[in-house]
Backbone as JSON, one array per atom type, in Angstrom:
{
  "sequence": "XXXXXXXXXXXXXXXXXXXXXXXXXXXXXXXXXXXXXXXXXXXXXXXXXXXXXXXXXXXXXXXXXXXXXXXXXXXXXXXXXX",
  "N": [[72.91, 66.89, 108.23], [74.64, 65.51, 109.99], [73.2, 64.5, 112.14], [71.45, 63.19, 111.37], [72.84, 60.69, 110.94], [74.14, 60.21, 113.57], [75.89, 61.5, 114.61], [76.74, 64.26, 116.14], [77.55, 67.82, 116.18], [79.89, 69.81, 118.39], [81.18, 73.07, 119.08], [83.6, 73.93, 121.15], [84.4, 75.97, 123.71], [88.2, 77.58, 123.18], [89.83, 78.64, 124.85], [88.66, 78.03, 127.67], [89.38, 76.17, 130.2], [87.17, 75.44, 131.84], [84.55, 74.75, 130.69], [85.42, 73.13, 128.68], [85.52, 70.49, 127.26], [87.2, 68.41, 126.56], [89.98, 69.0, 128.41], [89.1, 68.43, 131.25], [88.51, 65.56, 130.72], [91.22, 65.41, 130.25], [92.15, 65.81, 132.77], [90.58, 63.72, 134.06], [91.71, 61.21, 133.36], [94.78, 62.07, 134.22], [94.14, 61.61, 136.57], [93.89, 59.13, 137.11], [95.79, 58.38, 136.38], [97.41, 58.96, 138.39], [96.52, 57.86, 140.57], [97.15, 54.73, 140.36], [99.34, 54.84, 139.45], [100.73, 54.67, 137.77], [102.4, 56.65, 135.64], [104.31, 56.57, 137.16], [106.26, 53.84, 137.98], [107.03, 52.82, 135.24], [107.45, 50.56, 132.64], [108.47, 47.9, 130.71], [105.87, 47.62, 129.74], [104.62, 49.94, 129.54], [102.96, 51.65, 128.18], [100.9, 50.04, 127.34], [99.74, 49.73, 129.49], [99.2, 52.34, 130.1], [97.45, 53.31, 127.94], [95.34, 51.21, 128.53], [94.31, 51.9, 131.04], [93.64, 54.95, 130.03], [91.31, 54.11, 128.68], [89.65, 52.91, 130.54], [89.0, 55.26, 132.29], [88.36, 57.39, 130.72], [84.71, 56.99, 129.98], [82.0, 56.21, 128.09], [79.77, 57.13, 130.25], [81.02, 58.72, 132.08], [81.41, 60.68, 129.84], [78.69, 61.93, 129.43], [78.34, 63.11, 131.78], [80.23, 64.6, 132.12], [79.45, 66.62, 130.02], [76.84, 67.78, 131.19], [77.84, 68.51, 133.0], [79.43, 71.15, 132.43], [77.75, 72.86, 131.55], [76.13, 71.67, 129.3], [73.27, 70.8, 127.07], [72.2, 67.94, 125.82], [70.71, 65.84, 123.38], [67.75, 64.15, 123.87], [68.2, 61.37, 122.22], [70.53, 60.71, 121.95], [71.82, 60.29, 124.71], [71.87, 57.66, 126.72], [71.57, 54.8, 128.71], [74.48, 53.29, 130.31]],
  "CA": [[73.49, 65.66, 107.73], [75.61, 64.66, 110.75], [72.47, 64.18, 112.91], [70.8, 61.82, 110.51], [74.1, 59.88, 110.95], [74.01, 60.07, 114.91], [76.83, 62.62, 114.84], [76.34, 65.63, 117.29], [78.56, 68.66, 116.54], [79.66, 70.56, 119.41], [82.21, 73.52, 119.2], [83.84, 74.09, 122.36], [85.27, 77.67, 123.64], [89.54, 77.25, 123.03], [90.44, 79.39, 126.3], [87.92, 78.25, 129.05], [88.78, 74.96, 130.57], [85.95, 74.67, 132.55], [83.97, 74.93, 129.27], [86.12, 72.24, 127.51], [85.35, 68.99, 127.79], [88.66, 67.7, 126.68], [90.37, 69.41, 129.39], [87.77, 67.61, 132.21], [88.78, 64.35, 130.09], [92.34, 65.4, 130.54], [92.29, 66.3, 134.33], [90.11, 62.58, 134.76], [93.15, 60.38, 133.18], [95.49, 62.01, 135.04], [93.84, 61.7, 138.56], [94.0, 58.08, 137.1], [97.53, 57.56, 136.3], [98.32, 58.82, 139.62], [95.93, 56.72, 141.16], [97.44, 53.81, 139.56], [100.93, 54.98, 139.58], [100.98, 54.48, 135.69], [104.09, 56.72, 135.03], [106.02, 55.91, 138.3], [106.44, 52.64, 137.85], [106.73, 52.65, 133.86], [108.31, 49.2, 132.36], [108.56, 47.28, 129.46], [104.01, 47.52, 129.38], [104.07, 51.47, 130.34], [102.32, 51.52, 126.77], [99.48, 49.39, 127.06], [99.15, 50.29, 130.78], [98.42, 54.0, 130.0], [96.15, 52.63, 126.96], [94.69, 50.81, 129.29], [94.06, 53.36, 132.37], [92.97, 56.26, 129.77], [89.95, 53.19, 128.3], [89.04, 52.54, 131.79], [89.19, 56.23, 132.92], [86.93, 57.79, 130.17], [83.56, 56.29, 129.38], [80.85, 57.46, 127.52], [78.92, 57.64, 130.77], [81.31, 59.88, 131.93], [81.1, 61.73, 128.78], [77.11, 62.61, 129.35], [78.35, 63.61, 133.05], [80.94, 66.29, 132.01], [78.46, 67.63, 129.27], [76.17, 68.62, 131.8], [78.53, 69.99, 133.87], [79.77, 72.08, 131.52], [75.9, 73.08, 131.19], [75.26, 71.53, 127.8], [72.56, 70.13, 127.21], [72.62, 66.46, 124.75], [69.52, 65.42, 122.7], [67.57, 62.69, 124.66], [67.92, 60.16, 121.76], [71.87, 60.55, 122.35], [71.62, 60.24, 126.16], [71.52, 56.38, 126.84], [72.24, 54.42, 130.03], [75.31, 52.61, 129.83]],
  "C": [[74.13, 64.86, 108.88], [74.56, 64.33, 111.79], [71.88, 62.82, 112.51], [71.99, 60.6, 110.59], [74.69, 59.61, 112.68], [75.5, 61.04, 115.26], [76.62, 64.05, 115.4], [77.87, 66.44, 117.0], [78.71, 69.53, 117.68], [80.84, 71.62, 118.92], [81.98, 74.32, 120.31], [84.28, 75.32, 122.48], [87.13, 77.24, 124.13], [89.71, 77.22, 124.38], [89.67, 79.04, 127.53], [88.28, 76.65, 129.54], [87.61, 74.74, 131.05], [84.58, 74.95, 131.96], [84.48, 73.93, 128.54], [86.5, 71.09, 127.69], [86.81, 67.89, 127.78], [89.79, 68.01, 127.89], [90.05, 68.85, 130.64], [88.71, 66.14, 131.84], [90.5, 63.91, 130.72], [92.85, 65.07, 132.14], [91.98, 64.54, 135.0], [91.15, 61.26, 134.77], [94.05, 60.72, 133.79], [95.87, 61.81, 136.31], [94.26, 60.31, 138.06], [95.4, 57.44, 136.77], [98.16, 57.99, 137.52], [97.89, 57.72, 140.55], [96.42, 55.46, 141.22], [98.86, 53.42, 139.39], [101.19, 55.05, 138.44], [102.67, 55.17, 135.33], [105.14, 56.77, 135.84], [106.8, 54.88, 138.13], [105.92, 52.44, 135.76], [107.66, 51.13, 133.55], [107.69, 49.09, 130.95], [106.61, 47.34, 128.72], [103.94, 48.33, 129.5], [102.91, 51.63, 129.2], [100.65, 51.42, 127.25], [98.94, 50.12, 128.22], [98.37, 51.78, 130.77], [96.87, 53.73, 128.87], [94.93, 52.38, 127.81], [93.78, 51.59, 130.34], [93.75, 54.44, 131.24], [91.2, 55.18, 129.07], [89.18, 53.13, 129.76], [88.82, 53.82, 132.63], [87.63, 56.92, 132.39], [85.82, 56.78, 129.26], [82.1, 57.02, 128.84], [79.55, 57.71, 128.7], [79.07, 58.79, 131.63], [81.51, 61.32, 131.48], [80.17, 62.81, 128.96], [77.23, 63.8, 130.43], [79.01, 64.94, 132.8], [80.13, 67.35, 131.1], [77.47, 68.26, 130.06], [76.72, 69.08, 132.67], [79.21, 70.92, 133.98], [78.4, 72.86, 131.05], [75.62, 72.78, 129.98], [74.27, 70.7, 128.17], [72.28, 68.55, 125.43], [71.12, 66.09, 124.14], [69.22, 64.38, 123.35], [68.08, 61.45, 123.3], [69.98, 60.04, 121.99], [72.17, 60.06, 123.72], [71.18, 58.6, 126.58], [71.9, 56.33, 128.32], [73.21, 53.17, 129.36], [75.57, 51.64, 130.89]]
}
């Protein structure tokens, strides 16, 4: 059902970061708020700014990138260029 609907389940392993894509995700926003300075310099926009910097951090072409380097492998019709 969730294929026919373009929905891909994945379940991840809890304990392995480097197995767990959210973790990867995690690690990539944070290189980017240092990058950026994001919570040194917090002010009256720290908000949006982090909003901002975690939209511009992860992208779904990053997405494809950590799935295979986590060795999954993604159905070509999922697999676009972005």
């Amino acid at each position: 059902m969730t294929l026919l609907t373009g929905v891909w389940l994945l379940y991840l392993p809890a304990y392995c970061p480097e197995l767990n894509l959210i973790e990867m995700c995690f690690s990539v926003t944070k290189a980017g708020f240092k990058q950026m300075q994001i919570l040194e310099n917090s002010g009256p926009d720290a908000d949006w700014a982090i909003h901002q910097t975690t939209f511009e951090c992860i992208t779904p072409d990053l997405l494809v990138k950590l799935y295979h380097a986590c060795g999954y492998s993604l159905p070509p019709k999922m697999v676009q260029e972005y």
